[in-house]
C-alpha positions in Angstrom: 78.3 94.0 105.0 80.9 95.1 107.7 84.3 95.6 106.7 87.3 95.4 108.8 90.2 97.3 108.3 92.9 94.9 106.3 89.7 94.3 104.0 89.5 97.6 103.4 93.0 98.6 103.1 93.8 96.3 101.0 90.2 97.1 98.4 91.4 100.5 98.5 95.1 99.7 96.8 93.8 97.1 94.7 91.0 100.0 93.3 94.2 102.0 93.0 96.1 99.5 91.0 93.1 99.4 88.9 92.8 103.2 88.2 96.4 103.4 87.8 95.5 100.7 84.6 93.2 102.3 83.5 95.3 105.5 83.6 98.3 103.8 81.9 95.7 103.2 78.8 94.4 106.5 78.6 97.8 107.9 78.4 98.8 105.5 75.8 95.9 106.1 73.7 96.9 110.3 74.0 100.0 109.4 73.0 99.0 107.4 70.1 96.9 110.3 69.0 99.2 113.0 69.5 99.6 113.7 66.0 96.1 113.3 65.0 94.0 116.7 64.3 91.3 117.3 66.4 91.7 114.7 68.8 91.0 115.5 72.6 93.1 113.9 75.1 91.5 112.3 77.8 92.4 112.1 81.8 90.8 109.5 84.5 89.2 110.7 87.5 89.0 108.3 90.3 91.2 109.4 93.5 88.9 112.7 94.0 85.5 110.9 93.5 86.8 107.9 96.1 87.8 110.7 98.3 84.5 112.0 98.5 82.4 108.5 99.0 85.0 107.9 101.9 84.5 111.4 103.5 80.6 111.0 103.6 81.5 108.2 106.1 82.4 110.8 108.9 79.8 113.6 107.6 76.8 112.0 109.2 74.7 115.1 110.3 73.6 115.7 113.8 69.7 114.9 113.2 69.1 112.0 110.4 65.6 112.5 109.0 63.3 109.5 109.3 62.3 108.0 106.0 58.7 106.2 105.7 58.2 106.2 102.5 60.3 105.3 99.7 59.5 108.5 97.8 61.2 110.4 100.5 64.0 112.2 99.8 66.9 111.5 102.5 69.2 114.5 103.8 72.1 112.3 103.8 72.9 109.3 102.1 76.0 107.4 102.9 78.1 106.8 99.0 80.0 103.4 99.1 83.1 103.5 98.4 83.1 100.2 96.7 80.5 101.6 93.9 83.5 104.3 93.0 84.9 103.1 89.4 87.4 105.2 87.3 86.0 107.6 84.7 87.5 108.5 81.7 86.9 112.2 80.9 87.6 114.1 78.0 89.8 117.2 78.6 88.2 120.2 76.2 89.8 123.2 78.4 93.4 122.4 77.9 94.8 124.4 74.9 95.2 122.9 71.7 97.5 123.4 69.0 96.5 125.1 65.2 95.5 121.8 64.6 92.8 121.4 67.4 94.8 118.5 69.5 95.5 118.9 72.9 97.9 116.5 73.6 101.4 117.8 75.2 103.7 115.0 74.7 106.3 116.1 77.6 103.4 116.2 80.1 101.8 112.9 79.2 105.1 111.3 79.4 105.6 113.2 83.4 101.8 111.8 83.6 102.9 108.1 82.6 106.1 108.1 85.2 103.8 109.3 87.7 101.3 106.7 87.5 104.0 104.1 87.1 105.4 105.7 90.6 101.6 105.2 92.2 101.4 101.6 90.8 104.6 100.9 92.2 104.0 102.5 95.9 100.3 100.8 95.7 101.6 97.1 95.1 104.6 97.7 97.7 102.0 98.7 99.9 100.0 95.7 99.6 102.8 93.6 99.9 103.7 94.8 103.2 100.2 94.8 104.8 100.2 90.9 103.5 103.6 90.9 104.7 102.3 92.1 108.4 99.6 89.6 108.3 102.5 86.8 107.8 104.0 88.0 110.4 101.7 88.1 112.8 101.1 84.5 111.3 104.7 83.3 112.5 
């Protein structure tokens, strides 16, 4: 399926929206556990894996092997962006207090703000490429 630009804009900040979500409950649920012993905090990782699916659109190599069998073993295989999801990963390298939790409160409130900032930035950006499009409607 070929997907034209506005599409794809606009997937790309509505999977942003979505991290930022999923982000927002992760850092609530560190929060909630800041007190408890033992307890890992966890981080999402999205934004550096959908980096990488969209930069093996341009790495096409020079000479593309010919598959003919199924078995084969491509040299390059293009990653959809679209199958990119948000991961929640635990966080064991941080340091942790005596009591073996991780979770800094100051930084998971700087973390919350932040993602509130990206929501923010990612919804005004969809409303103005809607906004262009009802323009160019006028």
């Amino acid at each position: 399926m070929t997907v034209n630009s506005f599409q794809k804009t606009i997937d790309l900040l509505h999977r942003g929206m979505d991290a930022s979500l999923v982000r927002r409950d992760v850092i609530a649920n560190n929060l909630a556990n800041a007190g408890v012993p033992n307890f890992k905090r966890s981080e999402v990782n999205f934004e550096s894996e959908l980096k990488r699916a969209l930069e093996t659109e341009k790495l096409r190599p020079a000479l593309e092997l010919k598959l003919t069998d199924p078995r084969h073993i491509p040299n390059w295989r293009e990653r959809d962006y679209r199958e990119v999801e948000p991961r929640r990963v635990l966080d064991y390298v941080s340091a942790s207090r005596n009591n073996g939790n991780n979770v800094d409160a100051e930084q998971e409130f700087m973390l919350a703000l932040e993602n509130q900032m990206m929501y923010t930035l990612l919804s005004q950006s969809a409303a103005f490429e809607f906004g262009q499009i009802a323009s160019a409607l006028r």
